[in-house]
C-alpha positions in Angstrom: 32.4 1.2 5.5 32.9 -1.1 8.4 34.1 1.9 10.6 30.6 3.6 10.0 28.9 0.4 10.5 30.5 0.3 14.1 29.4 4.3 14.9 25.6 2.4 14.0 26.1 -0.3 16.1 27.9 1.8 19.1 25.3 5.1 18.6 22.2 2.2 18.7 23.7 1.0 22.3 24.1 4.4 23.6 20.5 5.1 22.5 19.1 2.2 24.1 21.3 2.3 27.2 20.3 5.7 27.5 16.2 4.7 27.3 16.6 1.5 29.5 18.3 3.7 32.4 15.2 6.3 32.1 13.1 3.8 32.2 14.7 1.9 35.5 15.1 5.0 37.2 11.2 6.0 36.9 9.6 2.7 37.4 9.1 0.2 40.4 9.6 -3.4 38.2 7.6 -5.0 40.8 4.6 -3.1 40.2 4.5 -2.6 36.8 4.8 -6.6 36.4 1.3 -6.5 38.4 0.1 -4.5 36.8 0.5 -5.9 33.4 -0.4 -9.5 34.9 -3.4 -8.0 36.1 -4.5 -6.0 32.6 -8.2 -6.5 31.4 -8.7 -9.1 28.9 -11.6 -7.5 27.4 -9.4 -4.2 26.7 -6.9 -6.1 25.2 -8.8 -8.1 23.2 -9.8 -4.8 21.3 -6.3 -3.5 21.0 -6.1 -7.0 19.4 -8.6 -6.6 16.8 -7.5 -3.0 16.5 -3.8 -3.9 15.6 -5.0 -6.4 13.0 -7.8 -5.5 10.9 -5.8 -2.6 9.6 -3.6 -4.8 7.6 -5.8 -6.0 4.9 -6.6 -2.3 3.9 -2.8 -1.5 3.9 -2.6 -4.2 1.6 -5.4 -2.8 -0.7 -3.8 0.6 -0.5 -0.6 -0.8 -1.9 -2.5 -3.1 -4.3 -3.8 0.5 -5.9 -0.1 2.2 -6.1 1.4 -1.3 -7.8 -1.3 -1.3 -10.4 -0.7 2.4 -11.3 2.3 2.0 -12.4 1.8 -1.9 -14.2 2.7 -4.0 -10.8 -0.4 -6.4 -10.7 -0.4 -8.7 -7.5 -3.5 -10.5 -5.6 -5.1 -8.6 -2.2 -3.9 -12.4 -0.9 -0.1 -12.3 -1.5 0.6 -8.3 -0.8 -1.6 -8.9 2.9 1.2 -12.4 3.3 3.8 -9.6 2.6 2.6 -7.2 5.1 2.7 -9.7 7.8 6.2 -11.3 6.7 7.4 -7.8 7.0 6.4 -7.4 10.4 8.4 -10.1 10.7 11.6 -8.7 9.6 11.0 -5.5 11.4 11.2 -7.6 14.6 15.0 -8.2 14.2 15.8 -5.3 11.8 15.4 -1.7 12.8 12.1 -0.5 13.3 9.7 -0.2 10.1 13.2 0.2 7.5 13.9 -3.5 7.5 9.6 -4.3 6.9 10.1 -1.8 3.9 13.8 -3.5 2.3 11.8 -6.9 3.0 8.4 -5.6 0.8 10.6 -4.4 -1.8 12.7 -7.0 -1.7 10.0 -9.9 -2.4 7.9 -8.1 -4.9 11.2 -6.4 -7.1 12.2 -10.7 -7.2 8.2 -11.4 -8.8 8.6 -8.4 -11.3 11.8 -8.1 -12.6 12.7 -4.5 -14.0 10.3 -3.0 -12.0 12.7 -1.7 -8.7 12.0 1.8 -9.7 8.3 1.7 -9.2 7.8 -0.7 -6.6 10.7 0.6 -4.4 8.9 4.2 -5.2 5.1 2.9 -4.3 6.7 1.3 -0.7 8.1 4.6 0.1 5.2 6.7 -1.0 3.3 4.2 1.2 5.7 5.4 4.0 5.9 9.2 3.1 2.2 9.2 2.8 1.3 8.0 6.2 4.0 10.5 7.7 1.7 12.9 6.0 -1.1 11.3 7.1 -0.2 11.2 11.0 1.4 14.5 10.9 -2.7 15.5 9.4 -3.9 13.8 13.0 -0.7 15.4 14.8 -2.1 18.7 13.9 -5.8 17.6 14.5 -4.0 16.7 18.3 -2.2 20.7 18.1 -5.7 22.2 18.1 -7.5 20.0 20.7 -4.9 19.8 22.7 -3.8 23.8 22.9 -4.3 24.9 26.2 -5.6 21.9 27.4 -2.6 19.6 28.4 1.1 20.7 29.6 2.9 19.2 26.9 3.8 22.0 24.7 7.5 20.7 23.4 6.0 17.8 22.0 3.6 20.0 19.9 5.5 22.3 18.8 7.9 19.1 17.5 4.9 18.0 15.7 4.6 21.4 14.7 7.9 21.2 13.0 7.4 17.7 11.3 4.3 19.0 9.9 6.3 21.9 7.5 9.5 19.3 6.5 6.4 16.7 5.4 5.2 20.1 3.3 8.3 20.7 2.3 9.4 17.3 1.2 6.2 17.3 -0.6 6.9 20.2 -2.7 9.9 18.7 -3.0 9.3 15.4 -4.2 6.1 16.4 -6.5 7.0 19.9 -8.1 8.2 19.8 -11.4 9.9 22.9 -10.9 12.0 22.0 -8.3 12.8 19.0 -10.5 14.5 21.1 -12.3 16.5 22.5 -9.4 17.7 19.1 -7.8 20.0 18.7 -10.8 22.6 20.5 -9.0 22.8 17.5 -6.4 23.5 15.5 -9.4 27.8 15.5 -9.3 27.7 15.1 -5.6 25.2 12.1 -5.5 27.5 10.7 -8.2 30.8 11.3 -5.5 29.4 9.3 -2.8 28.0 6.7 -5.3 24.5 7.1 -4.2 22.9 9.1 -7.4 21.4 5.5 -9.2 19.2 4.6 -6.0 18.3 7.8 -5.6 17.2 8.5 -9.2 15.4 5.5 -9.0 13.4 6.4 -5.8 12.8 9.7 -6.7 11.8 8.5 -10.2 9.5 6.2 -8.4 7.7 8.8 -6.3 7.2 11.3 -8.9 5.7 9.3 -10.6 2.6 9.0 -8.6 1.7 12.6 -9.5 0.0 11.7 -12.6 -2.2 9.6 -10.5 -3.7 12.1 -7.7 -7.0 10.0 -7.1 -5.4 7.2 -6.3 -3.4 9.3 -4.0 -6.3 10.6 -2.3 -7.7 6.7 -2.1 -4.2 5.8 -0.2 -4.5 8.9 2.0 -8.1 8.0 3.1 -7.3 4.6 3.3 -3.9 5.4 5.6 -6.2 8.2 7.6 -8.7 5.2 8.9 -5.8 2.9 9.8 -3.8 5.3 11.5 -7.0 6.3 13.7 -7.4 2.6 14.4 -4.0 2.5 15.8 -4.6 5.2 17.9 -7.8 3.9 19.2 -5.6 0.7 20.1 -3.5 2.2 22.0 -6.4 4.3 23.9 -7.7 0.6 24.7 -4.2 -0.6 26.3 -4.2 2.2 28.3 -7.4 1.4 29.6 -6.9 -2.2 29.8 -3.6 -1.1 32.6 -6.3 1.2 34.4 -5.1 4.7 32.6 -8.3 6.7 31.9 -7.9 9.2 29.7 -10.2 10.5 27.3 -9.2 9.5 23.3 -8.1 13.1 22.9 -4.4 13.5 24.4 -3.7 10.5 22.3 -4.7 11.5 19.1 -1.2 14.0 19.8 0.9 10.8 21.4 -0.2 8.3 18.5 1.3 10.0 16.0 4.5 11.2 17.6 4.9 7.7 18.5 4.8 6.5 15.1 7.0 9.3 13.7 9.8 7.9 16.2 8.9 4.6 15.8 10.1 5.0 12.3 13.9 6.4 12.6 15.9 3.5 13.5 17.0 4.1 16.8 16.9 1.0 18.2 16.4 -2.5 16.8 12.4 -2.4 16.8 12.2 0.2 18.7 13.6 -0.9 22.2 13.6 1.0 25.0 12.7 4.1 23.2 8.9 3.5 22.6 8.4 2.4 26.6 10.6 5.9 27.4 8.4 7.9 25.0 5.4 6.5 27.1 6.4 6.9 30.1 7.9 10.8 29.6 4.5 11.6 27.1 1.9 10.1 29.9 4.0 11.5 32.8 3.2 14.9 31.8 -0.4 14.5 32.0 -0.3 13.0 35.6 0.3 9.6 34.7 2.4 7.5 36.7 5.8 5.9 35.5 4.7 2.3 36.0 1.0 2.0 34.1 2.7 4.3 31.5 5.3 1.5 31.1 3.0 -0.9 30.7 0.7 1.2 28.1 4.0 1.1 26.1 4.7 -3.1 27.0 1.7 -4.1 26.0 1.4 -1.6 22.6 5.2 -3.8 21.6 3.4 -7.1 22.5 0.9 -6.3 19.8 3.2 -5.6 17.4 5.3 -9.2 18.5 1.5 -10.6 18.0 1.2 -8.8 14.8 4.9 -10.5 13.5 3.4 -14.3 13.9 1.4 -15.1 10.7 4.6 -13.4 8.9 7.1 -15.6 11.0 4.7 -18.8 10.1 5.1 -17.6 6.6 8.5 -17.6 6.9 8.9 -20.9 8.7 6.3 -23.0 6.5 8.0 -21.6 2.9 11.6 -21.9 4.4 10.5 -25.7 4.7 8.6 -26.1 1.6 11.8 -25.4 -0.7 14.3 -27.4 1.4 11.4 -30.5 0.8 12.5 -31.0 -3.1 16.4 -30.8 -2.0 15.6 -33.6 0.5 13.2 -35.7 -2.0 15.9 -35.5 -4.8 18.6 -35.8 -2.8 16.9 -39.6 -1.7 
């Protein structure tokens, strides 16, 4: 165990040594600084807005997958565990350590109910990979023939037929059937409970496909919002593309946004800029700061969780200081 932690912690360096010396070796730090000193309020004010109005209905669309399967919680405390898990994902790898926090906090309100909550967090996840990979191939038609980025399409082409298969499998009581073969080797390496439970969890939901459909819409319009934000930061750093070419990098980024490659994605999300937006003429250093300023939303995005956090954390430690008086 702690030998494979060590291959985690030495393959993360590599990964984000790799990205920083990329990123020095394309960009002048001088100029990119400017250029981010100099970005346009009134841009980034809308990537603002952009970045946070989508978490209330992320909140509602997890409301309707809790209440499916008997999980009632207020619109009010599920939108104060969206932000607290913003939060988390600040110091733990990208959006895996958001999810453990969600499922964490909500499993400790409704005890006995792991299976389904773990399952509606992860559906929430598997769903908006379906839902991005939707806009990916949306970005495969308009952007055939039209920009010189082919690998990256054809990657999203890829990602789009494992999210059809995982589908099929996840869904298809057929292939329920199959999986039972995986049953003694989950049981060898000790993972066959948390995996029952998740898959349990998931299938689920497939007595429940309007509320499935609800999610999907609900994920669809958030998803497009994010894109639009990051449309506006490039804008706000003087990039002036049309919306088009990023409807193909929008969700790309947010398919590599959510493997763990770095803690919160450093290094890799400014490389994927930089490489993406080079490609269609862009320069290194407004690329760059597309990227910076797309991270200082989501820092901006972690605050009302971390004041969560803070004000709680002080809140218990006030009866242990009253009784201990």
């Amino acid at each position: 165990m702690l030998k494979n932690k060590w291959v985690r912690v030495g393959a993360t360096v590599v990964v984000t040594g790799a990205a920083i010396a990329y990123i020095v070796s394309k960009i002048d730090l001088g100029k990119t600084a400017h250029i981010i000193g100099n970005a346009d309020p009134g841009w980034l004010a809308l990537t603002a807005l952009l970045t946070f109005v989508t978490v209330p209905p992320q909140a509602w669309r997890w409301q309707l997958l809790l209440r499916v399967r008997d999980v009632h919680e207020p619109l009010g405390w599920l939108t104060r565990a969206y932000f607290v898990s913003y939060a988390v994902g600040q110091i733990l790898p990208t959006a895996v350590g958001g999810d453990a926090s969600r499922i964490y906090e909500t499993t400790k309100r409704h005890p006995g109910y792991g299976s389904p909550i773990a399952g509606s967090v992860l559906l929430e996840r598997a769903l908006g990979g379906a839902v991005t990979l939707v806009l990916a191939g949306v970005g495969f038609l308009l952007a055939i023939g039209s920009y010189n980025i082919g690998a990256y399409l054809w990657v999203e082409a890829l990602f789009v037929g494992l999210t059809i298969l995982a589908g099929i499998v996840l869904f298809s009581r057929r292939i329920r059937a199959l999986l039972r073969f995986s049953v003694p080797l989950l049981r060898r390496i000790r993972v066959e409970r948390i995996v029952r439970l998740v898959y349990e969890g998931i299938h689920g939901y497939r007595e429940h496909l309007p509320t499935l459909a609800t999610v999907s819409l609900v994920t669809a319009g958030a998803q497009f919002a994010r894109i639009v934000a990051i449309w506006a930061s490039a804008h706000a750093v003087g990039i002036h593309l049309s919306l088009r070419p990023y409807i193909v990098l929008g969700p790309l980024l947010f398919l590599v946004m959510l493997v763990p490659f770095t803690i919160n994605g450093l290094a890799v999300r400014e490389a994927f800029f930089v490489n993406f937006l080079g490609k269609l003429g862009v320069s290194p250093d407004p690329a760059f700061a597309c990227g910076f300023l797309f991270f200082v939303m989501t820092v901006l995005l972690a605050l009302p969780g971390l004041f969560v956090i803070l004000w709680e954390g002080m809140r218990r430690r006030a009866p242990a200081s009253v009784a201990d008086v």
